[in-house]
C-alpha positions as CSV (number, residue, x, y, z in Angstrom):
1,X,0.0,0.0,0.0
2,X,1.6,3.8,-0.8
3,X,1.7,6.2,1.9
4,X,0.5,10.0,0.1
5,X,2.8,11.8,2.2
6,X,2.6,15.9,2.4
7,X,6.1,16.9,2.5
8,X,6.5,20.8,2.5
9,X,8.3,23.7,4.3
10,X,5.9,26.3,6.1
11,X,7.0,29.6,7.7
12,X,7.0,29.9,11.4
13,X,3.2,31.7,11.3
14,X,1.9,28.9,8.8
15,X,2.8,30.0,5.3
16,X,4.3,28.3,2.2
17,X,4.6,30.7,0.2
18,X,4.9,34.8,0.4
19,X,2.3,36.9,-1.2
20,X,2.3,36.2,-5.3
21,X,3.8,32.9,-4.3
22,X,7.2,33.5,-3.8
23,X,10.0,31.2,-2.4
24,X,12.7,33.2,-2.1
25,X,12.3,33.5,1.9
26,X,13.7,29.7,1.3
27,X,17.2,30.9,0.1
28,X,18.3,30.5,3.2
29,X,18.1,26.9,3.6
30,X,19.2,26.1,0.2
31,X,20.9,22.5,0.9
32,X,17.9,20.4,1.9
33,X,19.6,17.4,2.0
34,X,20.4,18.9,5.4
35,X,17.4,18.3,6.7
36,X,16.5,14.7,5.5
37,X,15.0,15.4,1.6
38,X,17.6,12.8,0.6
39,X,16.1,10.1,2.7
40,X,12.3,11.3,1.8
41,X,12.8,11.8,-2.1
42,X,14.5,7.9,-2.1
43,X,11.0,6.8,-0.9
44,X,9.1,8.4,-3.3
45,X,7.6,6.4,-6.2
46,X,5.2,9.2,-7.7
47,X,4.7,13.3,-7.3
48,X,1.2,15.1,-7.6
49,X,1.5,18.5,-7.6
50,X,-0.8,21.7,-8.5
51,X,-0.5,23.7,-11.7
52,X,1.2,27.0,-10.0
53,X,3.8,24.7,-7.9
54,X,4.8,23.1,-11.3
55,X,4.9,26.6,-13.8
56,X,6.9,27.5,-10.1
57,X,9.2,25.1,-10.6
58,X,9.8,25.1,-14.5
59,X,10.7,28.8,-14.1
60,X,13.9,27.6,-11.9
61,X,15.1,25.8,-14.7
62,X,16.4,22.4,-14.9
63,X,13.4,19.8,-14.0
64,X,14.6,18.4,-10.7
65,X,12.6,15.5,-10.7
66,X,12.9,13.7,-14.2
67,X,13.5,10.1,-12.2
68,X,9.8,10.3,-11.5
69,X,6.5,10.4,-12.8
70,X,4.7,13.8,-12.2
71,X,1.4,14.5,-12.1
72,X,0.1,18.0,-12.8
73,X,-3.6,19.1,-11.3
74,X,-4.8,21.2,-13.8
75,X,-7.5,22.5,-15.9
76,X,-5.1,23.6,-19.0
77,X,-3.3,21.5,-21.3
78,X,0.2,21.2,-19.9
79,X,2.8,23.1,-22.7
80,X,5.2,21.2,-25.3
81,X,8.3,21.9,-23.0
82,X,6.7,19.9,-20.1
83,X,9.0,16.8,-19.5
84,X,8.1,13.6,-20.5
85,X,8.0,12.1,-17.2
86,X,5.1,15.0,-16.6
87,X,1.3,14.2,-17.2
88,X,-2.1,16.3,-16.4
89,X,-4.1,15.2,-14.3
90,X,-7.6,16.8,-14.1
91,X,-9.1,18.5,-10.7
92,X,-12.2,15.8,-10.8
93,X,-9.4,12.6,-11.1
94,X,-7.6,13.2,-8.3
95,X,-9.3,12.3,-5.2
96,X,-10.2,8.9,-7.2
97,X,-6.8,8.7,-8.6
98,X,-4.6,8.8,-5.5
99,X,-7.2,6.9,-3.5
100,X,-6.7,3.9,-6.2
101,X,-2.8,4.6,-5.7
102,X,-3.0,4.8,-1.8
103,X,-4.6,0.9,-2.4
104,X,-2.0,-0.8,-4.9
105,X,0.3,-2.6,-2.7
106,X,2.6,-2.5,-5.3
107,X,2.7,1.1,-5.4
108,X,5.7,3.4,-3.7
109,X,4.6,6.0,-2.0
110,X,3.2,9.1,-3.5
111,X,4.4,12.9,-2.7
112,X,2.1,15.4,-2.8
113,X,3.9,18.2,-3.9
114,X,3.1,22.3,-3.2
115,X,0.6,24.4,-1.7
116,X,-3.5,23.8,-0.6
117,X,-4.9,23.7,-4.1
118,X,-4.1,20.4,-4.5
119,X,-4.1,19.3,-1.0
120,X,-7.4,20.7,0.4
121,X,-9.3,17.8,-1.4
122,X,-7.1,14.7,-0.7
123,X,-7.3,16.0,2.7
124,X,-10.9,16.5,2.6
125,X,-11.0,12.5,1.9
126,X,-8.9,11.5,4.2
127,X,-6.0,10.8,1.8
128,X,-3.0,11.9,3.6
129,X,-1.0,9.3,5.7
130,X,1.6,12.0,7.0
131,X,2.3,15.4,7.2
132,X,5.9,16.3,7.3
133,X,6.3,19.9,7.6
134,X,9.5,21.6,8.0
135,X,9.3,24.4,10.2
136,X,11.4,27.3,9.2
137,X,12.3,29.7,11.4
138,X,10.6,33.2,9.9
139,X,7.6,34.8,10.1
140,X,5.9,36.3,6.6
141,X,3.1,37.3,7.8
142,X,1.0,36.8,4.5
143,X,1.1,34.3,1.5
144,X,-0.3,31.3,0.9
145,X,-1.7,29.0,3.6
146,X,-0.4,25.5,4.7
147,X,-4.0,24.8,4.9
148,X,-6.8,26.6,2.5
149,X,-8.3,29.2,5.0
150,X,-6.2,28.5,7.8
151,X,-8.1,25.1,8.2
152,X,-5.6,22.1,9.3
153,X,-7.0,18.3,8.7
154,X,-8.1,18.1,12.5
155,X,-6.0,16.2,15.3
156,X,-2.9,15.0,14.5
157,X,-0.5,12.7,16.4
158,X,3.3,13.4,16.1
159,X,5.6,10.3,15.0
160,X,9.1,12.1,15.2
161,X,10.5,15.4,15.4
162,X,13.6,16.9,14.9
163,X,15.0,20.5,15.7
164,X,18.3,21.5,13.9
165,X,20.9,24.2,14.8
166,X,19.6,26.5,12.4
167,X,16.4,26.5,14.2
168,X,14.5,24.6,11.9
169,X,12.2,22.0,13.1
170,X,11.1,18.8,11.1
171,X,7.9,17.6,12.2
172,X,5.9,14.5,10.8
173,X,2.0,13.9,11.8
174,X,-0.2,11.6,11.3
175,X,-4.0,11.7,11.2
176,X,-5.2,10.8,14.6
177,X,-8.3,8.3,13.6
């Protein structure tokens, strides 16, 4: 069975991105392998990720994930210059799509990839087996949301946590049922 694991860095106050959903506040922390993305990334099978997280990270150039299959939500077709280890993946397909990929035991497990809009519905169905949130250690005070309006998934339970020197803090929840 694939774990969907929600793997993302949030600001101190709960953001993932600044206002116009910028990154750059991320500069800082530029070698993530630092904080345990090597170990995560090895485990990964599969990324899902929304349409502005993927034009996001086409604009920076190389594709960093081209030993993958990645899954775009989005309403547009995706362009020509999309790699070919990219496909679309429509809004309505993808609480039934990752729910079928949550049940293949066969299946690696699947990172969800980005910001709420694609996130809000798998957690509205329950989809997500862990949150692991790297806490960084700023405060934006606007941007995007963690969680669409503010709203977290409900009770969690922590399975590990780890504070580094640098005063980030890697936390990973799961969904207390």
């Amino acid at each position: 069975m694939a774990k969907i694991r929600y793997y993302i860095a949030a600001s101190a106050d709960g953001f993932v991105a600044s206002d116009g959903g910028g990154v750059d506040w991320l500069d800082p922390y530029t070698d993530p392998s630092g904080y345990g993305y090597n170990e995560f990334y090895a485990d990964i099978e599969t990324l899902v990720m929304g349409r502005a997280t993927y034009d996001q990270v086409q604009d920076f150039g190389t594709w960093p994930y081209d030993d993958k299959p990645t899954y775009v939500v989005t309403r547009r077709p995706l362009d020509d210059a999309a790699p070919a280890c990219v496909q679309a993946l429509a809004l309505n397909d993808l609480v039934s799509t990752v729910s079928a990929w949550r049940d293949d035991a066969g299946k690696g497990d699947v990172w969800i990839v980005g910001g709420p809009a694609s996130t809000t519905p798998l957690i509205a169905a329950n989809l997500i087996d862990t949150y692991e949130l790297s806490i960084m250690p700023d405060i934006l005070g606007s941007g995007i949301r963690l969680f669409a309006d503010g709203t977290p998934p409900g009770h969690l339970k922590l399975l590990s946590h780890k504070a580094y020197a640098d005063g980030v803090l890697s936390l990973v929840y799961a969904p207390d049922a």
